[in-house]
C-alpha positions in Angstrom: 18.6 -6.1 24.5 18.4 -2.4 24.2 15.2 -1.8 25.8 13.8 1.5 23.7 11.9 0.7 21.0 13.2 2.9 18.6 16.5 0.8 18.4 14.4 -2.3 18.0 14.8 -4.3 15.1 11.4 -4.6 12.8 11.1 -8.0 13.9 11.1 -7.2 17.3 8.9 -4.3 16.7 5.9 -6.1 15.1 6.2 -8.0 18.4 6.4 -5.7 21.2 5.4 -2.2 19.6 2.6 -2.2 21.2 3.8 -3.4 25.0 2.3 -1.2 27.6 -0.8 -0.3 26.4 -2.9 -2.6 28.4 -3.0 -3.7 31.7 -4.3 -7.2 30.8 -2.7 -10.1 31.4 -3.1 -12.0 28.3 -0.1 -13.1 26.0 -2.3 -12.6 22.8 -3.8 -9.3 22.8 -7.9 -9.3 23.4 -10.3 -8.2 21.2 -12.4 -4.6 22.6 -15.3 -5.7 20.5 -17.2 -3.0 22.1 -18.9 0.3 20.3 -18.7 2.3 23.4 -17.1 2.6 26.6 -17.4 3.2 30.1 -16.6 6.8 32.0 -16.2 5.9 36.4 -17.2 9.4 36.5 -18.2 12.9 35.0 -14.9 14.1 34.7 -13.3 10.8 33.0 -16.4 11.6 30.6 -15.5 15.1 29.5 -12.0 13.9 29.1 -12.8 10.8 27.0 -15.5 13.0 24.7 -12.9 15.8 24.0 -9.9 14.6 23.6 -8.7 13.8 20.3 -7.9 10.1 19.4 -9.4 8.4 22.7 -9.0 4.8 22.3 -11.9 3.9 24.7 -14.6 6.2 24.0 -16.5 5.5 21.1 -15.1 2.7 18.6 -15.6 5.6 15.6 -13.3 7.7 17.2 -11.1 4.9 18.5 -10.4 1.6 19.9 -7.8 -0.2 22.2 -7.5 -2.4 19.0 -6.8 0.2 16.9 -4.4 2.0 19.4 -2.1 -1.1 19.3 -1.8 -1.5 15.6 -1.5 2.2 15.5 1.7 1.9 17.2 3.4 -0.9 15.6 2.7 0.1 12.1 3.9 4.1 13.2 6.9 2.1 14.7 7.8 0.7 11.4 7.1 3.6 9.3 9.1 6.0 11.6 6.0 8.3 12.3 4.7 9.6 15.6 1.4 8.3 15.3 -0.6 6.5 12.4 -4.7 6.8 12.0 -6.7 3.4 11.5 -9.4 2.9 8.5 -12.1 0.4 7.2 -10.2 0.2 3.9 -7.0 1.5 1.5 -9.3 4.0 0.3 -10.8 4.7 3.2 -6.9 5.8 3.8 -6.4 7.4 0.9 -9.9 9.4 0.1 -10.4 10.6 3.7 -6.4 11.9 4.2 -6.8 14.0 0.8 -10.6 15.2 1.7 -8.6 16.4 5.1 -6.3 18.3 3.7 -7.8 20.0 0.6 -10.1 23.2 0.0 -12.2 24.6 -3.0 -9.8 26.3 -4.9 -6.6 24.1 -4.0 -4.6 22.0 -6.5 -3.4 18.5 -6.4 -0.3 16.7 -8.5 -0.8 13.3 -8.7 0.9 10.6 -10.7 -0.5 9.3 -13.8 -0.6 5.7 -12.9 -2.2 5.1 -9.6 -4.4 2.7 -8.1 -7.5 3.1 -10.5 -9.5 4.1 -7.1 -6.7 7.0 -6.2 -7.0 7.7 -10.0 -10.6 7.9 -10.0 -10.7 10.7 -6.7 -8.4 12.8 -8.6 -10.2 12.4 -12.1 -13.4 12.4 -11.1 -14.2 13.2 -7.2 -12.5 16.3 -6.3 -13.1 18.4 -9.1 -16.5 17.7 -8.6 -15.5 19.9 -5.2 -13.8 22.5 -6.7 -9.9 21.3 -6.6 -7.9 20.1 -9.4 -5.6 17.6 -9.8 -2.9 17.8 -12.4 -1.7 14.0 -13.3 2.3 13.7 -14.6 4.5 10.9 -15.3 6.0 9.9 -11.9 9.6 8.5 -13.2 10.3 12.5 -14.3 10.8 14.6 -11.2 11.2 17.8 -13.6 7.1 17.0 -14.9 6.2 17.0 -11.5 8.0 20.4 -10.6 6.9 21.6 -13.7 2.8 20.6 -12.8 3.3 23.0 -9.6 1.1 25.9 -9.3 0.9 28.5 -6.3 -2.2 27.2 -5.2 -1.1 23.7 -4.8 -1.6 21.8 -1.7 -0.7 18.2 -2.1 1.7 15.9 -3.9 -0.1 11.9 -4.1 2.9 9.7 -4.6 2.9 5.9 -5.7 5.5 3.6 -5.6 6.0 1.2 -6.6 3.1 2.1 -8.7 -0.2 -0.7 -9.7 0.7 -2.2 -11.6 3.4 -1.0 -13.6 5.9 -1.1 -10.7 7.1 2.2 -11.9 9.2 4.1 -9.2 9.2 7.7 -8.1 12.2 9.5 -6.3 10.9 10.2 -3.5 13.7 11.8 -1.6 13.8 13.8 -5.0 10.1 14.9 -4.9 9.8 15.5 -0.9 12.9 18.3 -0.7 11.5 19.8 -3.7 7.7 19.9 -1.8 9.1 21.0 1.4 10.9 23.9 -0.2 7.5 25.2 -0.8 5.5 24.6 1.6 3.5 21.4 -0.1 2.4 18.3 1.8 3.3 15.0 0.4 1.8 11.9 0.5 3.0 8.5 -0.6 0.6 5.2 -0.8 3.5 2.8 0.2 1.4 -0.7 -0.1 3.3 -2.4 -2.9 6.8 -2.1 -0.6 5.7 -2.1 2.7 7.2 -0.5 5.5 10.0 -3.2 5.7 10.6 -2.3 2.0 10.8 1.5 2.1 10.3 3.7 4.7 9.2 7.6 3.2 9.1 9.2 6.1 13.0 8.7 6.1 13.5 9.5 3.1 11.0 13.3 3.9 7.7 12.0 2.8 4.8 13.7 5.5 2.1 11.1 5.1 2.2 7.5 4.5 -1.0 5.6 3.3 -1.3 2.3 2.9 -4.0 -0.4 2.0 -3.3 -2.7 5.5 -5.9 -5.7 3.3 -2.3 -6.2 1.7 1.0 -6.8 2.5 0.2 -5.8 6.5 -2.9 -8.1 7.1 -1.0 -10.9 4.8 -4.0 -13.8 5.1 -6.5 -11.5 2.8 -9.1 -12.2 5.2 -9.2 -8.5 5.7 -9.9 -5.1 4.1 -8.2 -2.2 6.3 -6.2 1.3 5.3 -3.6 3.2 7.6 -2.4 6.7 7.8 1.1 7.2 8.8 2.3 10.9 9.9 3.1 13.2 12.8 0.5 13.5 15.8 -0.4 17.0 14.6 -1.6 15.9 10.8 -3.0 12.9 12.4 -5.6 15.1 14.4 -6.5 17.0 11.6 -7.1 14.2 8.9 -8.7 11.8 12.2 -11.3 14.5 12.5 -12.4 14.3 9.4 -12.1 10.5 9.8 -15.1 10.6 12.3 -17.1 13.2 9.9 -16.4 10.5 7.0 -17.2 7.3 9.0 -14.6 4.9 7.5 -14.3 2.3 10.7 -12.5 -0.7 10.8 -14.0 -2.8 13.2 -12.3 -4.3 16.7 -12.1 -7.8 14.7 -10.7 -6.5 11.4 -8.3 -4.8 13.6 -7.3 -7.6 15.8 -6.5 -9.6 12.5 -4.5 -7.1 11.1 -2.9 -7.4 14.5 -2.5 -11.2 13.8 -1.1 -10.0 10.7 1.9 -7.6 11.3 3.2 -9.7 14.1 4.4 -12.1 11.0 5.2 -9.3 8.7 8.8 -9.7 8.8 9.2 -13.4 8.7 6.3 -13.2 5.4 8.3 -10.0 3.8 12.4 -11.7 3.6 10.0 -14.6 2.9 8.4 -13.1 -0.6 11.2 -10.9 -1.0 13.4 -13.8 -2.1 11.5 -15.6 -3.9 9.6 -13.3 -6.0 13.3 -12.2 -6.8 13.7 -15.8 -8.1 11.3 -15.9 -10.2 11.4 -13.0 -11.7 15.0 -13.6 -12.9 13.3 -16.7 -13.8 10.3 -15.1 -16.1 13.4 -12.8 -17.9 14.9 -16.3 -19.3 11.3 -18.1 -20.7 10.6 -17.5 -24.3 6.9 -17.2 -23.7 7.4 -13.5 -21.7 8.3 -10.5 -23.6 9.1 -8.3 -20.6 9.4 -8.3 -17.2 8.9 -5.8 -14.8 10.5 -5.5 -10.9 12.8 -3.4 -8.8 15.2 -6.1 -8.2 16.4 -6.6 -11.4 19.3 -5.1 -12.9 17.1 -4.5 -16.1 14.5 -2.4 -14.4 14.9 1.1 -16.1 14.9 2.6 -12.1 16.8 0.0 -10.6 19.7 2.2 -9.3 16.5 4.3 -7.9 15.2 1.2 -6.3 18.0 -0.1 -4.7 18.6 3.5 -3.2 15.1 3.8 -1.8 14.1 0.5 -1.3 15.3 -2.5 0.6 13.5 -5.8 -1.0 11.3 -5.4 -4.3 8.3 -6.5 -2.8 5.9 -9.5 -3.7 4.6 -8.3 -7.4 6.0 -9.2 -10.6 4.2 -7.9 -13.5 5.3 -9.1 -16.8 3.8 -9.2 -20.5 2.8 -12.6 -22.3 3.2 -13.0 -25.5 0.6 -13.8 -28.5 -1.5 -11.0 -27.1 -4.7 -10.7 -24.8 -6.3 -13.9 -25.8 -2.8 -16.0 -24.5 -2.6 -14.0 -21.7 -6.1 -15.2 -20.5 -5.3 -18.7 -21.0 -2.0 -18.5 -19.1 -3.7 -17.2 -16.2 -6.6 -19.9 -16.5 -4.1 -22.6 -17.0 -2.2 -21.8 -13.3 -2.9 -24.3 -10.5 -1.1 -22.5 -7.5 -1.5 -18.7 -8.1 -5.3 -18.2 -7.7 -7.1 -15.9 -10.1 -8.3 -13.1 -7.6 -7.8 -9.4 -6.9 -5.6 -8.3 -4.4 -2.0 -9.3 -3.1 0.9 -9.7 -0.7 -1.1 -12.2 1.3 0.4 -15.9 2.0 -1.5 -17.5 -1.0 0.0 -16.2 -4.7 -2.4 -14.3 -6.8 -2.7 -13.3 -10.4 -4.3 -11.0 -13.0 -4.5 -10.3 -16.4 -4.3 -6.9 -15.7 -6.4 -5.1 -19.1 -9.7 -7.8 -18.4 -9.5 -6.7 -14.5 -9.0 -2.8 -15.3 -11.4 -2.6 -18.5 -14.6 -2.3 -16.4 -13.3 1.0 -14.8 -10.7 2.1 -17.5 -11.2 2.8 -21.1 -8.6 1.8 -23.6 -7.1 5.2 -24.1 -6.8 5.4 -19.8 -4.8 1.9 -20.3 -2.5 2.8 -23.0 -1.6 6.2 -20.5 -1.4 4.2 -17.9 1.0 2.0 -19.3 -1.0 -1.9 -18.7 -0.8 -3.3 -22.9 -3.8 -6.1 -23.6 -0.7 -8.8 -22.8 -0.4 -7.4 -18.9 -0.4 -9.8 -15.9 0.2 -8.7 -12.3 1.8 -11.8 -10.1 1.4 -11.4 -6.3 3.8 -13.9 -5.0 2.8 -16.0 -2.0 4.5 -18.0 0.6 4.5 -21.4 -1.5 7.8 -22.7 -2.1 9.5 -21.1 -5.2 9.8 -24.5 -7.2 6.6 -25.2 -6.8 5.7 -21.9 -7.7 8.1 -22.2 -10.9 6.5 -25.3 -12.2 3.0 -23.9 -12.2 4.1 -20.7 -14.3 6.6 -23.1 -16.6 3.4 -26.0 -17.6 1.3 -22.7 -18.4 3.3 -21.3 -20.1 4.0 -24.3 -22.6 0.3 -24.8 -22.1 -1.0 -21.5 -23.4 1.6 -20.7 -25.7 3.0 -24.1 -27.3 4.1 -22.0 -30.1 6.5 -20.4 -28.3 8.1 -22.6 -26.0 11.3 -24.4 -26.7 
């Protein structure tokens, strides 16, 4: 086997992406639950208190942990370094507070995670920086919502929980052409999925609770980019505070090192069933890159390897059928989140109405009838009964 790690395969690299950071002896890597660290002398201090990044200084500013995930999830994303947080969020709202001023200008996408949504509707102009929100499938909108004073493109994509795509080799050349960081949230795909950075992305975010932890056991955010943006947006990590702790870490550890096996995994079989959900007379639409009837399905298979573990798909009879398909489900559990081993559902418009209004719905494209599918690691059948008896359950009316 070739031993340099960039010709490593990604199921080798959520193995061994982080071999030589540690002297210690141990197969399984331990946890450094420790706040600070010890300095043999004065001058092993100074280094340790100046230099940016330490992993053994101070568990705010770093953590042996954190240095190992660091390099497995930079590994995967083809970055030099990636930056550790308490959250997606914490990822997201602390890369964009880094890199914007008063006076600077944002282009966002109009559907986005309603967090992301909510920093660029609500937070930052609060600060003095606007955000101009455009519909992500139309690469001429978002040239169009350029101004001289902008400073960031936010990218989603897939986007929550529409699963619309953006170009993103499209939007990156055009970004780079003027000077304009870009930034892409890559949780739905995962780094096994879609790699921006490839593709000329600068910063890739992702919510690690996800599709990287896998066991939703965890909350955790990462920041994938080169060393030099990495300082800058880590500095104002340590302002901000946004930690993940030593164990949080070690999990999400525990996590990537099945990451491959879990992504062909839930690739495959939420492929299955959404070919599946096309053919049941109880579904009015389905929604996921794989399919051939995705409207951006040439996009996806040029950008994207797998379509990921959400399906979202529209019930019909309305938002009163929708709620009792979702209660009616024995295997998918009815919680937030996804891309862990256990399947998950939502009926997206009761989940989203206590932060969104109806009119922020309709523009964000999630109808009363909405449900977002997270599929697990159950077997497929299985996971095709459930759906099938409550389906015929909910909606007897409509099933054949």
């Amino acid at each position: 086997m070739n031993d340099d790690p960039h010709d490593w395969h990604a199921d080798t690299r959520v193995l061994h992406g982080d071999s030589g950071l540690s002297d210690d002896t141990s197969v399984v890597a331990p946890i450094h639950y420790s706040a600070t660290f010890r300095a043999r002398d004065a001058g092993e201090f100074a280094d340790m208190a100046t230099r940016a990044r330490h992993p053994a200084y101070y568990t705010r500013y770093g953590n042996p942990v954190h240095e190992r995930v660091a390099a497995i999830i930079a590994g995967l994303e083809g970055t030099e370094t990636a930056l550790l947080t308490a959250s997606g969020m914490g990822a997201i709202s602390t890369t964009v507070l880094a890199l914007v001023s008063a006076g600077d200008h944002v282009v966002a996408q109009t559907r986005h995670y309603m967090s992301t949504a909510k920093l660029f509707d609500e937070v930052l102009p609060r600060f003095g920086v606007q955000a101009t929100l455009v519909e992500q499938s139309d690469v001429e909108a978002l040239r169009a919502a350029i101004r001289p004073n902008t400073k960031l493109i936010m990218l989603e994509t897939p986007a929550n929980p529409t699963l619309v795509l953006t170009d993103l080799q499209a939007v990156a050349a055009m970004a780079r052409e003027r000077g304009i960081l870009t930034i892409v949230d890559n949780t739905f795909a995962s780094p096994l999925n879609q790699q921006p950075h490839a593709l000329g992305i600068d910063i890739v975010v992702h919510s690690a609770t996800k599709l990287l932890g896998g066991h939703h056991d965890i909350t955790a955010g990462a920041v994938c980019c080169s060393n030099a943006l990495a300082e800058k947006i880590w500095r104002m990590h340590i302002t901000l505070g946004a930690v993940l702790s030593p164990m949080d870490a070690w999990l999400l550890l525990r996590g990537l090192r099945t990451l491959a096996v879990r992504i062909e995994r839930i690739n495959a079989s939420a492929l299955a069933l959404a070919r599946w959900l096309e053919q049941q007379p109880q579904v009015e639409r389905v929604h996921y890159p794989g399919l051939e009837s995705h409207p951006q399905h040439a996009l996806a298979q040029r950008q994207m390897k797998g379509g990921g573990p959400v399906i979202a798909f529209a019930v019909r009879g309305g938002f009163e059928a929708t709620s009792r398909f979702v209660g009616a489900l024995h295997l998918a559990t009815h919680a937030v989140s996804l891309g862990g081993v256990e399947s998950l559902i939502v009926h997206t418009a009761a989940m989203w109405s206590g932060t969104m209004n109806e009119a922020q719905m309709k523009a964000a494209g999630i109808p009363p009838n909405f449900v977002r599918y997270s599929v697990g690691l159950e077997h497929p059948d299985d996971l095709k009964k459930d759906l099938a008896r409550a389906l015929a359950q909910a909606l007897p009316e409509h099933t054949r």
